[in-house]
Each structure stands twice: as structure tokens, then as C-alpha cells.
N, C-alpha and C positions, 0 to 999 in steps of 0.2 A: 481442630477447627475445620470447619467445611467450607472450603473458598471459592468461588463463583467466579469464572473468568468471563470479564463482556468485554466485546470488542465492536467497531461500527462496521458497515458495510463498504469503508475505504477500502476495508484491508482483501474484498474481493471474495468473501466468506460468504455463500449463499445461507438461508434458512434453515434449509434441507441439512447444509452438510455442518451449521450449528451444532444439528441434532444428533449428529452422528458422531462427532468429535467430542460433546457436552459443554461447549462452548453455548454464549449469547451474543446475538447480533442487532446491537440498535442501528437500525435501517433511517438512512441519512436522506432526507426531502430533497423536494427539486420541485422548483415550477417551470412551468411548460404554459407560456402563453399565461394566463389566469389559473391556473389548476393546481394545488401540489398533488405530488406525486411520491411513493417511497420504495425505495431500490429490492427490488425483488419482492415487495410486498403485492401494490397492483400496480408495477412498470416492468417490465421485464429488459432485459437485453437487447432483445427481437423489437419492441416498441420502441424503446429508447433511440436505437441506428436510424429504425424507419423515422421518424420525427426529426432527429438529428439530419437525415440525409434530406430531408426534404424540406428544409430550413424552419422548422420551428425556431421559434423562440425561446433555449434552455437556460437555466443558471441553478445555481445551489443555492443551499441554504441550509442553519444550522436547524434542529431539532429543538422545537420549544421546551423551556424550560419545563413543563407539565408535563413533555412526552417524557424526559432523561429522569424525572424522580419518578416516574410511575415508574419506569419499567426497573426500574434501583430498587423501590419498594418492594414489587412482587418478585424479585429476585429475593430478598432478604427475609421472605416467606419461611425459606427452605434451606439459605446459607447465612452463615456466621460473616462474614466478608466476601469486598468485593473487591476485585484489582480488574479496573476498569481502563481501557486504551484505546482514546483516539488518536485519529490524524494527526502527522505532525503540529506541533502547533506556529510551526514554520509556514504553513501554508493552510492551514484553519483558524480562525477561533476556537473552535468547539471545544478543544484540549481546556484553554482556562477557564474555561464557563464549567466547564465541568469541576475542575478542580474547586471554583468560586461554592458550585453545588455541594458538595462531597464536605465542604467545612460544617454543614449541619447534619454530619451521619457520624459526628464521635469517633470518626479511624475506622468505621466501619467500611467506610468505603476511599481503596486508594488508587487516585488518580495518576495514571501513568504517561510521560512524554518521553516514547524514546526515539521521538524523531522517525516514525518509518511512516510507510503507505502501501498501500497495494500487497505484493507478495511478499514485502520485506515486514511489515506487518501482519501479515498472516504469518508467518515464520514465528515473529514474536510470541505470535497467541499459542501458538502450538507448544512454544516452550513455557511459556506459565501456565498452560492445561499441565506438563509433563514434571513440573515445579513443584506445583498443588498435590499432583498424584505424590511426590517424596519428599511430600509433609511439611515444604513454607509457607509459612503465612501470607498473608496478603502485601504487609508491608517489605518482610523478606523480598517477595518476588518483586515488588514495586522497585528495589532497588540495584536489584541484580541488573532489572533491562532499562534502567537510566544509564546505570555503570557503562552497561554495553551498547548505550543507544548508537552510535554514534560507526560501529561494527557492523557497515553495511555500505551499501553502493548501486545507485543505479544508473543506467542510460536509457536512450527513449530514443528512437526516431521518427521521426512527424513525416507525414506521406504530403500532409498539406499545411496549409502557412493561416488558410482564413483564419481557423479558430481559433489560433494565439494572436491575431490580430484584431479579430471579434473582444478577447477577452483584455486587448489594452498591453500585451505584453508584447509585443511590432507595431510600427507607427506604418499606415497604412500604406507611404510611400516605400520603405523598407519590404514590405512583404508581397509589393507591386514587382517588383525587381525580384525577389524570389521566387516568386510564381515564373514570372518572366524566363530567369534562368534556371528554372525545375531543380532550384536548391532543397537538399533534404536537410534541415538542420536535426541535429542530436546535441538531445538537450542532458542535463544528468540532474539527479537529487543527491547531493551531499550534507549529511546534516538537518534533513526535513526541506530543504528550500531548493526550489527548480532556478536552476539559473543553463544556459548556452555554453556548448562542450564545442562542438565544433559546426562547421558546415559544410558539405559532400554535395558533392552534382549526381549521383545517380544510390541506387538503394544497394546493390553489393556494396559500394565503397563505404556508404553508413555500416551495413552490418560487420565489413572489416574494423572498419575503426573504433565499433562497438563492444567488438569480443577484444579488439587488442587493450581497449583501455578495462577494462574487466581482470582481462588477464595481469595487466600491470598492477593494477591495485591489489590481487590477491599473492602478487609477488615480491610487494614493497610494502605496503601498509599493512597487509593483512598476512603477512610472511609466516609469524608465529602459530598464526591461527589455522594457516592451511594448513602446516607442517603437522598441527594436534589434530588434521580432522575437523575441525569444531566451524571450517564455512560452507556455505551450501551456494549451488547457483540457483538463479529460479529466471524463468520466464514470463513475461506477461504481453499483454496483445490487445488493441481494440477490432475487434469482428473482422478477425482475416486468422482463425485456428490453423490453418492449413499451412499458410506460410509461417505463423509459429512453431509446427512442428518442425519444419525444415530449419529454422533457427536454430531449435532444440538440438538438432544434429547436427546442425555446423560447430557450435558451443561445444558440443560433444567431443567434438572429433580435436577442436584445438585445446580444452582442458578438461583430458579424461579422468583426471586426478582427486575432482571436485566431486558433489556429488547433486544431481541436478533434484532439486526436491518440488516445484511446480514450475506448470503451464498453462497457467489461467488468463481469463478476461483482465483487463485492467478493471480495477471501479469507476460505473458511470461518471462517478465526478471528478474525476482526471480527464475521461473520455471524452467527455463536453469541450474542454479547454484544448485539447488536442486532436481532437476528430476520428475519425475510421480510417483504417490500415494502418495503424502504427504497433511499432513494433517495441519490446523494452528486454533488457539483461539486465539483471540484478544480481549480487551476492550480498548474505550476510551471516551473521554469527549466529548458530545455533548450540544450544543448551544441549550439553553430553547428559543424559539421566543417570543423577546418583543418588543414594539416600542421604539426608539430610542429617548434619554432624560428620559424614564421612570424606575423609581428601580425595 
């Protein structure tokens, strides 16, 4: 069986590096004022901040139903199945719209929710690309990264408060007083859904309190899995690479044990809801490559 891994542009997968991996990337809309727009097709990164910084009007949006079966269809040109993975569906629709789609492709096409986003999702894709190469099926892999949805962890820290206030998740007199008191709240994703980890008065005391809780979860929850090798760290960033890489090295330096696998952008539509300069630590479970039938 020849199986076709797609994944969206949550997971922070450019075009480009689709092509190089042999992945697909359905590229997720946004309007901007009157206009949509689709993430690395014609918006870039670069556009995106500048708009973003100078208060456009952004929001998401799902991918019409005639974009998701075309791009399924010409996919299925060339492959026997597809093991297809959105956004959480903790924090999208998209996941069951899809799944809703996929009941008229006969199991051809398997819709997968294992709760990630960003680089914990990119992760994912990268293990059902290395899946497919040792010969599961589509349903196989579908099930391996539900099993393991959940084998993963992130934190976030917000440079600024507007745009979780913008988007209704602080009541504007709460993020009046945060602003006020230059609070950095770190926020975390457990299980696909953003909920408040903690909140620090200056940006070290976030990045401390980022890797310690990183570190606790790979010491407690994720004990077994460190000890096989089998979790990665990764990093992510809205349009501040620089001080990403210095993260990269502080992470480094408190859990040399781990093995750091990216340091990407966040995807614009996290970035919208959280703004520029923020910062994020992730760990999650990744897939040892073995051949298939073998322990």
C-alpha cells in the first residue's frame, strides 16, 4: 500500500520542506480585513507580523470543504491511502469536519486527532512519514498516534496580553492590570487545549519556569519514555529566532539527556492569538523506526 501522509500548515511545515520530507501540507486561511489569505501560499511570515503589528484585522478560519476533497482527491491520484492530521480538535473544528469528509472515501482516507499543534505536530508527521516507509497502513498509523496522542507537552510565554484579549480569552479589565504590571503569563497545551500555567513578572523568570516545568513532566509523566530515548524537545517562536536560539541553549544546557529535534516559527494561527515575541518549549513522543511485525 502506498500511503500519503497530509498534514496542515498548524503543524508549522512549510511547502518547501513538504517536498523534501514527502509529506503534504493543506495550507490553513485567514482573513485579513475582507481578504483571505493561505499560510505560505500568498502570506508569508514576513506579511503576516507586518499586518499583525500594525493592527490589521486577523482571524482564522477552516479550509472549505471543496478545498479538503480536492486536495484528498489529487492526492489519491498516486496513493492507495491517506492518514490525514489536523489541529487539535481541542482548539479547531477542522479535525471533525474532516473526519465528517473522510466517511465518503471507503477508509481510504484516515482521519487522525492526536491532540498536537505546532512542533508537536510536526513531530507527529515526521513519524507517520517513518511509519509508512516500515510498511503500516494507513489505519495502523492512525492508531499508533491516537494511542500516543496525549505523549506530549507544551508551554508558551506571551510577550503581550492584547491578543489573548483581542481573542476573548482575558476580560479586558484583567489584561488592563497585566499590561500594567508587565505580567508575562505561560500559558501550556495539554491534551490539544490552551488553558494558563502560570504568571511571572519579567521574561527569565518565564523561561525558568518553562524549562522547569518541561523538565518535571519528562521526569514524572514521561519517565518511561525518556529513560527508552523515545522523547524529543522542540522549540517554537513567534518572529524573535534569535532569542529562540538562546532558549535552545538554555534547554540545552538544563536537559542535555533529551534530544532537541526543532526550532521553528510557531503557525500563524497560534501567532494571531498570541502576538510577536513569544516564546514556547515543547516535548513529545517520537516513533523509534522499526520494520513492521518486528518487537
Amino acid at each position: 500500500m502506498k500511503v500519503a501522509i497530509v498534514t496542515d500548515s498548524n503543524s508549522g511545515i512549510t511547502q518547501n520542506e513538504a517536498k523534501k520530507i514527502g509529506a503534504f501540507v493543506l495550507p490553513m486561511p485567514f482573513i485579513i480585513g475582507e481578504d483571505e489569505y493561505f499560510e505560505d501560499i500568498n502570506l508569508t511570515q514576513e506579511e503576516f507580523y507586518q499586518k499583525l503589528l500594525t493592527g490589521d484585522d486577523i482571524s482564522t478560519s477552516q479550509p472549505a470543504i471543496g478545498q479538503v476533497t480536492e486536495f484528498w482527491d489529487k492526492i489519491l491520484k498516486d496513493y492507495d491511502e491517506i492518514v490525514h492530521m489536523a489541529m487539535s480538535s481541542g482548539l479547531s473544528e477542522s479535525c471533525n469536519t474532516a473526519k465528517r469528509l473522510a466517511e465518503d472515501y471507503n477508509g481510504r482516507v484516515q482521519v487522525v486527532d492526536n491532540h498536537r499543534i505546532s512542533v508537536t505536530q510536526k513531530q507527529a508527521t515526521i513519524d507517520a512519514l517513518k511509519m509508512a516507509k516500515d510498511g503500516y497502513n494507513a489505519k495502523e498509523i492512525k492508531e499508533y498516534l491516537e494511542a500516543t496522542a496525549k505523549d506530549s507537552s507544551i508551554y508558551i510565554m506571551v510577550d503581550t496580553l492584547k491578543y489573548l484579549k483581542k481573542g476573548g480569552r482575558l476580560t479586558p479589565a484583567v489584561a488592563a492590570i497585566g499590561t500594567l504590571l508587565k505580567i508575562k503569563p505561560v500559558l501550556q497545551i495539554q491534551g490539544g487545549k490552551l488553558d494558563t500555567y502560570a504568571k511571572v513578572m519579567s521574561v527569565p523568570a518565564a523561561k525558568i519556569k518553562m524549562i522547569a516545568a518541561i523538565k518535571h513532566d519528562l521526569e514524572t509523566r514521561f519517565a518511561d519514555l525518556t529513560a527508552k530515548g523515545e522523547m524529543c524537545l522542540e522549540v517554537a517562536f513567534t518572529n524573535c529566532r534569535d532569542k529562540a536560539e538562546a532558549f535552545r541553549e538554555e534547554i540545552e544546557k538544563e536537559i542535555p539527556n533529551v534530544e532537541m529535534t526543532f526550532v521553528d516559527p510557531l503557525s500563524l494561527s497560534v501567532a494571531c492569538h498570541i502576538g510577536s515575541g513569544a516564546l514556547a518549549v515543547a516535548c513529545s513522543r517520537k516513533y523509534i523506526s522499526k520494520t513492521k511485525g518486528k518487537k
